[in-house]
C-alpha positions as CSV (number, residue, x, y, z in Angstrom):
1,X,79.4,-53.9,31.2
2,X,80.4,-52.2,28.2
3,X,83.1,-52.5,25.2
4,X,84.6,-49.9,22.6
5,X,84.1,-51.9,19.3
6,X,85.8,-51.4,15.7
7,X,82.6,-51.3,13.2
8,X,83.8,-50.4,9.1
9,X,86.6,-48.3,9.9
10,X,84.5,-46.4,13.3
11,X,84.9,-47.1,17.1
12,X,81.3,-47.4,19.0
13,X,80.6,-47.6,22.7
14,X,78.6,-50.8,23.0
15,X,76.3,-51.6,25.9
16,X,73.6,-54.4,25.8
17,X,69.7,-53.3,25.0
18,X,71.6,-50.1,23.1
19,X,71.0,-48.9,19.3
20,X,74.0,-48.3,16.8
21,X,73.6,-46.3,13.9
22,X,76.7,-47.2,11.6
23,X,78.4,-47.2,8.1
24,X,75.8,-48.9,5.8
25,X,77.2,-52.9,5.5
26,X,75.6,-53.8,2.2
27,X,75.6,-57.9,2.9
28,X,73.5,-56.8,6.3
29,X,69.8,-58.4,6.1
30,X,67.0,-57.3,8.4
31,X,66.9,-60.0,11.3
32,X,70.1,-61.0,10.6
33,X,72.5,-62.2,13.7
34,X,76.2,-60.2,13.5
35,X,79.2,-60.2,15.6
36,X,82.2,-58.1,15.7
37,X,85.4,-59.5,17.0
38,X,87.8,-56.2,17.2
39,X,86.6,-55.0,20.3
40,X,89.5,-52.7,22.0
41,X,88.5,-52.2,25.7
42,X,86.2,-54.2,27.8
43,X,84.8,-52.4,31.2
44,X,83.5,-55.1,33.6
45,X,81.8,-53.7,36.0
46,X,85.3,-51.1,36.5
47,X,87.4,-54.0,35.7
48,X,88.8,-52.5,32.8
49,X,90.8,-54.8,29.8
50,X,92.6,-53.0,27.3
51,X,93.7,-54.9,23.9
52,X,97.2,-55.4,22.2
53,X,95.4,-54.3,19.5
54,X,92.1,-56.2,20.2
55,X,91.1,-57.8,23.6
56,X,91.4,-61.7,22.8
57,X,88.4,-63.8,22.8
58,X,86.2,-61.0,23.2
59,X,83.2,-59.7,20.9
60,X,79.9,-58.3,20.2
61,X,76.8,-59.9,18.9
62,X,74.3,-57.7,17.7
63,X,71.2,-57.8,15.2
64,X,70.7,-56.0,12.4
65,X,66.9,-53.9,12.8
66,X,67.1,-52.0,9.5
67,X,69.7,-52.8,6.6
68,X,69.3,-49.0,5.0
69,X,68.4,-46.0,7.2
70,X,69.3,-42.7,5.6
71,X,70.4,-39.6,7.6
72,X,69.8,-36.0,7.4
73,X,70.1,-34.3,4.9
74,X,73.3,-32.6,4.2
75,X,73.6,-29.4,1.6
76,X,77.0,-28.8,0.2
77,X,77.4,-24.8,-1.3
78,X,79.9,-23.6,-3.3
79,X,80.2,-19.3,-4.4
80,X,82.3,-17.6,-6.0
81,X,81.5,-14.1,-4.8
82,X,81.6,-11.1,-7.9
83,X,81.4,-14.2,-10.9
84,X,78.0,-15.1,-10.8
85,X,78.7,-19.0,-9.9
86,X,76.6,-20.8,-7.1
87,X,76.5,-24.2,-7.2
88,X,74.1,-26.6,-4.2
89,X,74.8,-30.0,-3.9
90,X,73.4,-32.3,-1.1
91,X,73.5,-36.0,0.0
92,X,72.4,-38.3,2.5
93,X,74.7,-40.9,4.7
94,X,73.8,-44.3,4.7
95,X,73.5,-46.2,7.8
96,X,72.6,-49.6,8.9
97,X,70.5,-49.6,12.5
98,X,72.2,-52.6,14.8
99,X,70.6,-53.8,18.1
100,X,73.2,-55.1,20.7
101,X,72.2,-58.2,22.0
102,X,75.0,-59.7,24.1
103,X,78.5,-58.1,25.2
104,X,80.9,-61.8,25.7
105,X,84.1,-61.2,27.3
């Protein structure tokens, strides 16, 4: 049994037992018990429920492992080629690690 679930903004495949990297959720705490309630499609066992925006009475209940995991590294470079201007930027995503506990449908 799995679900396609609406997390900050992203759609994620969610099957019990699996890991979820997503957007970082700031009020998140380690521990912490979460459910999502948009969840779009609902495959039970090939008994497939498709939502009218969002499958009714359906969600996801998962637990937060890490509030603040931080990604690779990503470098940004900017040139201007013949005027002497290189610029190097980089960053690194935010995510917060979720456990799936329990897919209710």
């Amino acid at each position: 049994m799995y679900a396609i679930v609406e997390i900050n903004g992203q759609q994620f495949k969610a099957e019990e037992g699996k890991k979820l990297f997503v957007n970082h959720m700031p009020a998140a705490e380690g521990g912490q018990t979460v459910e999502f309630e948009k969840v779009l499609l609902v495959d039970n066992e090939g008994n497939i429920t498709v939502g009218a925006p969002v499958v009714e009475g359906a969600k996801v209940v998962c637990e937060v492992i890490s509030p603040l995991v931080k990604g690779e590294k990503v470098l940004i470079f900017h040139k201007k080629r013949r005027k002497g201007h290189r610029k190097l930027n980089g960053y690194r995503h935010q995510f917060t690690e979720l456990t799936i506990k329990q897919v209710i449908a």
